[in-house]
DRENRORO-663633 format. One record per residue (C-alpha): residue number from 1; residue in one letter; x, y, z. Coordinates in steps of 0.25 Angstrom, whole numbers, plus 2048, in hexadecimal, padded with zeros to 3 digits. Layout:
residues N
(NUM A (X Y Z))
...
end
This chain:
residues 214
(1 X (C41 C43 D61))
(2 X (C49 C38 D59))
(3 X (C55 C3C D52))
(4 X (C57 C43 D44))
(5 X (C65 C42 D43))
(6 X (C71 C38 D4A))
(7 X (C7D C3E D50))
(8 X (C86 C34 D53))
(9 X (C94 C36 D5A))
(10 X (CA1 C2D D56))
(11 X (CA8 C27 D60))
(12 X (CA3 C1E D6A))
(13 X (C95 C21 D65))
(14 X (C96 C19 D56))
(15 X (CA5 C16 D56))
(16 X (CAF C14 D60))
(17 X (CBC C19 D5C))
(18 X (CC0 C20 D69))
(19 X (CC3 C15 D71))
(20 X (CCC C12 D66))
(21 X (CD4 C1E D63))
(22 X (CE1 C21 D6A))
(23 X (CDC C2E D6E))
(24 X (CE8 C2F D77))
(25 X (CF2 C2E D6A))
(26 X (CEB C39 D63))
(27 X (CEB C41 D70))
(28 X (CF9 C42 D70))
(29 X (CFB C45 D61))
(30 X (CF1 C52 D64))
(31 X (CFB C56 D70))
(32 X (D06 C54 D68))
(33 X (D01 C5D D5C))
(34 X (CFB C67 D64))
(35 X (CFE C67 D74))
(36 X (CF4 C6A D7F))
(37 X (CE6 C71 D7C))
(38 X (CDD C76 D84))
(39 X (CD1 C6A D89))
(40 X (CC3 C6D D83))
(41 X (CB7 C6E D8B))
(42 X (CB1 C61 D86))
(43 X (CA6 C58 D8E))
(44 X (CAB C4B D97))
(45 X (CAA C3F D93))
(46 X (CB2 C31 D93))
(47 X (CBC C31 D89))
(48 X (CCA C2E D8B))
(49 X (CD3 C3A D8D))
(50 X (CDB C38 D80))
(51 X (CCD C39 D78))
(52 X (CC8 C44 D7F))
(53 X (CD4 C4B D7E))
(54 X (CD5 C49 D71))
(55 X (CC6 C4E D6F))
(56 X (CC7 C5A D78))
(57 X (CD3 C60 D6E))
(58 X (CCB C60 D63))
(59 X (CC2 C67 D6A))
(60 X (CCA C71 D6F))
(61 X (CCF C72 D62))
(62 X (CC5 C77 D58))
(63 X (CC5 C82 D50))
(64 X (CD6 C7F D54))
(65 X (CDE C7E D46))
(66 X (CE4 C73 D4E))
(67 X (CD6 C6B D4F))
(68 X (CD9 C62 D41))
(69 X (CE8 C5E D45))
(70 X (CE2 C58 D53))
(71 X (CD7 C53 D4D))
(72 X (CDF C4C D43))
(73 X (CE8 C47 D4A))
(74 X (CDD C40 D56))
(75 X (CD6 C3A D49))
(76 X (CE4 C32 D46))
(77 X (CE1 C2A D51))
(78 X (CD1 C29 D4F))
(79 X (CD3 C22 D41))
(80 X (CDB C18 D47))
(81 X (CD2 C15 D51))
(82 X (CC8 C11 D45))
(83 X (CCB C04 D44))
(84 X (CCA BFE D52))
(85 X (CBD C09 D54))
(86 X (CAF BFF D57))
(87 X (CA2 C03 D54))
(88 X (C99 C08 D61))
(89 X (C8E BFB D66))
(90 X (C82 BFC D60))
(91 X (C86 C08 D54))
(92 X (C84 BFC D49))
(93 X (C76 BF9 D4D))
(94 X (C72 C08 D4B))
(95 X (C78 C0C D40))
(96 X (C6D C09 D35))
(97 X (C64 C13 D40))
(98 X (C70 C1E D3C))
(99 X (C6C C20 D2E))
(100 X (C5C C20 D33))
(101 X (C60 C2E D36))
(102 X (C6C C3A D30))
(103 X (C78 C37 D38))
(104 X (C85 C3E D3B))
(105 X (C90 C3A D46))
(106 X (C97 C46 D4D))
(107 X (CA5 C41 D53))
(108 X (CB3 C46 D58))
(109 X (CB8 C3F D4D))
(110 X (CBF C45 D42))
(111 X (CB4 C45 D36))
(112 X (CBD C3C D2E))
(113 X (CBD C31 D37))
(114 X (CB0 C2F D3A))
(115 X (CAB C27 D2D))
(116 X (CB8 C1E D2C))
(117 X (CB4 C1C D3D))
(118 X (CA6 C19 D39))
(119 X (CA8 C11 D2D))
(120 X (CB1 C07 D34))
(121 X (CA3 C04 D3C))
(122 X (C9A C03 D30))
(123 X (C96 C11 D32))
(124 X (C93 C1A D26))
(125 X (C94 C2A D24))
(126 X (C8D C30 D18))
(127 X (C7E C2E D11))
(128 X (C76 C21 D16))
(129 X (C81 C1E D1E))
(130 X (C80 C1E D2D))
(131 X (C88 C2C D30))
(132 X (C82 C39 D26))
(133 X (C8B C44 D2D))
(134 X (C97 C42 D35))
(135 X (C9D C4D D3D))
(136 X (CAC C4B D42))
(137 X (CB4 C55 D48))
(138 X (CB9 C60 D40))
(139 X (CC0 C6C D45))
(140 X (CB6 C77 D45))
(141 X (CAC C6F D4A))
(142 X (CAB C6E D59))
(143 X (CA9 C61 D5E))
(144 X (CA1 C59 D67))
(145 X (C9E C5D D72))
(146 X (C9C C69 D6B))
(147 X (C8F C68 D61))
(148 X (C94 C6E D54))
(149 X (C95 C5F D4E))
(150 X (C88 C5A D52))
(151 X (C82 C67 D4D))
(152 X (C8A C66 D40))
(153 X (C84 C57 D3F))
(154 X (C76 C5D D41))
(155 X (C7A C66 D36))
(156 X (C7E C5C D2C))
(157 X (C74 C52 D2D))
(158 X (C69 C60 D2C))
(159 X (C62 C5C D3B))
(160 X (C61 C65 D46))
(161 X (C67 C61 D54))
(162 X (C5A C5F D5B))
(163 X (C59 C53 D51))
(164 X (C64 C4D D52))
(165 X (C69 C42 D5D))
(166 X (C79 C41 D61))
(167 X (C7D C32 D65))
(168 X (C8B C32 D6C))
(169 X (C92 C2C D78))
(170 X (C9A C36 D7F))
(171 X (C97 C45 D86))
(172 X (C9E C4B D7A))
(173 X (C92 C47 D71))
(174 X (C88 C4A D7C))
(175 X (C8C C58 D7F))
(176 X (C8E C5C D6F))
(177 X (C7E C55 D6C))
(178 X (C79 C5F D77))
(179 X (C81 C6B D73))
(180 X (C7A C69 D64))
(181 X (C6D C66 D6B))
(182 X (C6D C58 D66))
(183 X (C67 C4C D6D))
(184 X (C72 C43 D71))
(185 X (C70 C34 D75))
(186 X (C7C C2D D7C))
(187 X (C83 C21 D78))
(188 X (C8D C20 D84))
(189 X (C99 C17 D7F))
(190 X (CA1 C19 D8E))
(191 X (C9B C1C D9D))
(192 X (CA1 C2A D9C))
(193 X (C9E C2E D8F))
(194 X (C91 C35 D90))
(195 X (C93 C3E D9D))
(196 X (C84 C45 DA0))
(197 X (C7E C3F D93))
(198 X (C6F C3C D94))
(199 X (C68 C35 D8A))
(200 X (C72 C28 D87))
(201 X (C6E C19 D82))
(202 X (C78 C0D D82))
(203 X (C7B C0C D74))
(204 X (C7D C14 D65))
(205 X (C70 C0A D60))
(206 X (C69 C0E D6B))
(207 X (C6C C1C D6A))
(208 X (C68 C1E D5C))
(209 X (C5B C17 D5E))
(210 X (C58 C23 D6A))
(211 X (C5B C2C D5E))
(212 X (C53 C27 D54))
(213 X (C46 C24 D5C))
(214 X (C45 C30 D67))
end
């Protein structure tokens, strides 16, 4: 059944900003505000260990009254890493598709970031732009690979799960889509990415075609 409703992660899927956040640098400013914490049980995929680390304590952080401090100070080195960010192949050639259908991106990000990320790409957030809903992390809501952001996403855009499709590139998307009982479709951006990950196509055009027609 084709798509009522897009779900799209962030980074790797529509932007790249990860490969050029010194996520070692911001590593090191949460160990040096708050020391060791314990690791989260979170699903494997191929990131470096400075950005999985980094991911991992905001995860095993929520609910924490430490959570924003961390999250603020990670988000430093993510706005700097704006500028040298690149747009995903093929996102341009489908992103008149995006506004066929409501739209929300659910990232790791910090909510702030994301339309200064997108807008550097040409991508818009708000009515008749590209983006309707976008979902950062925040706190109180339990990231992916949890499903509390994609089922807030349903919420916001008034769909139910079943009719919604989730296009990422890593196991982090894949395992929050199945949790919320969402189709997910693959766009794998490394070889290691989407560990046990089913239903994949080569690119982001590609993948939003899948959703709009099956």
């Amino acid at each position: 059944m084709a798509a009522r409703a897009l779900l799209l992660d962030l980074d790797r899927t529509l932007v790249d900003l990860q490969s050029y956040t010194d996520y070692a640098a911001a590593l090191a400013d949460v160990r040096a505000l708050m020391g060791d914490w314990l690791p989260a049980d979170v699903p494997e995929t191929d990131w470096d260990r400075p950005t999985m680390a980094c991911m991992s304590v905001l995860h095993s952080l929520i609910g924490d009254p430490r959570w924003d401090e961390m999250s603020a100070a990670i988000a430093v080195h993510e706005r700097t890493a704006i500028p040298q960010s690149v747009v995903m192949p093929t996102v341009p050639d489908a992103l008149a598709a995006l506004r066929e259908l409501p739209t929300a991106v659910v990232t790791l990000l910090a909510a702030e970031l994301v339309p200064e990320v997108l807008a550097a790409h040409g991508i818009g957030v708000g009515p008749q732009r590209e983006v309707d809903v976008v979902v950062g992390r925040a706190w109180d809501v339990r990231p992916k690979p949890e499903p509390d952001g994609l089922l807030a996403a349903c919420s916001a855009l008034e769909v139910a799960p079943a009719d919604a499709v989730m296009i990422g590139d890593s196991s982090w998307d894949a395992q929050s889509a199945e949790r919320a009982g969402i189709r997910f479709i693959g766009v794998p951006s490394s070889p290691g990415g989407l560990v046990g990950s089913t239903e994949t196509v080569p690119d982001f055009a590609a993948a939003v075609a899948k959703a709009l027609r099956d």
